[in-house]
C-alpha positions in Angstrom: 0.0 0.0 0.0 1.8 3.5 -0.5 2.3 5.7 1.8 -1.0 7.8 2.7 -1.2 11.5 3.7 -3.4 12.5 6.5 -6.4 13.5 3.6 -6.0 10.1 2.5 -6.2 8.5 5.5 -9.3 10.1 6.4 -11.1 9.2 3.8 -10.4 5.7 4.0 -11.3 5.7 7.3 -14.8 8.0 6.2 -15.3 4.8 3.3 -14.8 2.3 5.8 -16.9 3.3 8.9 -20.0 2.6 6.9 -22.2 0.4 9.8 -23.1 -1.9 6.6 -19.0 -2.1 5.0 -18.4 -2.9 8.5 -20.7 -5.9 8.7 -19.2 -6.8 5.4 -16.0 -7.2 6.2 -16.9 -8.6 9.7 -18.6 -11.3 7.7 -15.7 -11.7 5.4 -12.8 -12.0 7.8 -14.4 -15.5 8.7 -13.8 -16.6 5.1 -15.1 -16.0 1.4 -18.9 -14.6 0.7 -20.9 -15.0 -2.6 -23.1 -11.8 -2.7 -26.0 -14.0 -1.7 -24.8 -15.1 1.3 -24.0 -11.6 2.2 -27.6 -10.2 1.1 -29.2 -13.0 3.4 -26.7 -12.7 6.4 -27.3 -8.7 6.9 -30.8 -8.8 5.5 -30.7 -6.0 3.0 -31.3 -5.9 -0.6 -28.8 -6.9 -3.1 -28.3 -3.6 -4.9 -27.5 -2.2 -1.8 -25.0 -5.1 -1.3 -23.6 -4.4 -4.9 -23.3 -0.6 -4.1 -21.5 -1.0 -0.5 -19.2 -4.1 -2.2 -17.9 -1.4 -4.7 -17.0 1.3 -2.6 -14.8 -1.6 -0.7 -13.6 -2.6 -4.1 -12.7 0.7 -4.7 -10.4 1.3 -1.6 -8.9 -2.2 -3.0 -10.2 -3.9 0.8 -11.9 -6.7 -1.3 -12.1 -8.5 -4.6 -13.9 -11.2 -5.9 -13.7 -13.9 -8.8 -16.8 -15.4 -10.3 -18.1 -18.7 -9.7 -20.7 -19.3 -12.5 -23.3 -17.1 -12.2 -22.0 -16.0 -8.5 -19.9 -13.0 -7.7 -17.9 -14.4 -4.4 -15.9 -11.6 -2.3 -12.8 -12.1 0.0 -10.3 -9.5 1.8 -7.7 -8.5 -0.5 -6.5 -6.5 2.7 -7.1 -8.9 5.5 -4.4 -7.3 7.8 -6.1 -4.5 7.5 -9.6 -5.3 8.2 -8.7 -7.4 11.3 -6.3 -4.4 12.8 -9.1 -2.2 12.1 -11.6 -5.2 13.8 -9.9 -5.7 16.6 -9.0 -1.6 17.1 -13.4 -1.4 17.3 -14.0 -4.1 19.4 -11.7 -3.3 22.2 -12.4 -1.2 25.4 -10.1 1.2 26.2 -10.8 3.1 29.7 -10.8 6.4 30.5 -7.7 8.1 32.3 -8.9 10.3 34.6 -6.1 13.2 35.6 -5.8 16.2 37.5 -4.8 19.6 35.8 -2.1 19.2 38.0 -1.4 16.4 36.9 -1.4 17.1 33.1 1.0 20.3 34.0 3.4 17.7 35.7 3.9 15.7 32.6 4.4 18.2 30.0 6.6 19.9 32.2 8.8 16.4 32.5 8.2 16.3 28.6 9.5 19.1 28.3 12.7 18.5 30.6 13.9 15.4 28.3 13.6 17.4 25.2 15.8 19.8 26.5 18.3 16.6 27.7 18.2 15.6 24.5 19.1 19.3 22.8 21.5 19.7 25.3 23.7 16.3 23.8 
């Protein structure tokens, strides 16, 4: 993948956060989906499928080959579906602090930069 500015990154991240892309590529990180079996496992309508499959195409996060008459999808960026996977489904606490507190670490921030000028 090259390297992506911040714009670029964004907008990834904008095309991805879809709830229904999501579900997508939920469903295909356990394996390879016909458009079918994706229709019938999020309930919705196939063109919608078809339209939210193409925007992932587009941001090259799947592909698919054809199997007769069916279109099946798989991750042609699993890494970074399961990163992004696991990233959602964790729980990450809040750190209460003090002003004070706060104050106290960027002032120690501070003091190593200046070590490090300093050498």
């Amino acid at each position: 993948m090259r390297n992506l500015n911040i714009r670029d990154k964004a907008e990834l991240l904008r095309q991805l956060a879809h709830p229904i892309r999501l579900q997508i590529m939920e469903e295909l990180a356990t394996g390879v989906k016909c458009v079918t079996d994706i229709q019938d496992l999020l309930e919705i309508p196939q063109p919608n499928v078809s339209q939210h499959l193409l925007v992932l195409r587009r941001n090259r996060v799947v592909d698919f080959y054809e199997d007769g008459q069916l279109r099946c999808y798989y991750l042609l960026r699993p890494t970074l579906v399961e990163k992004l996977l696991h990233l959602l489904s964790g729980e990450y606490p809040i750190v209460e602090r003090s002003p004070e507190d706060v104050r106290h670490e960027g002032r120690l921030r501070e003091q190593r930069s200046n070590q490090k000028t300093a050498i």
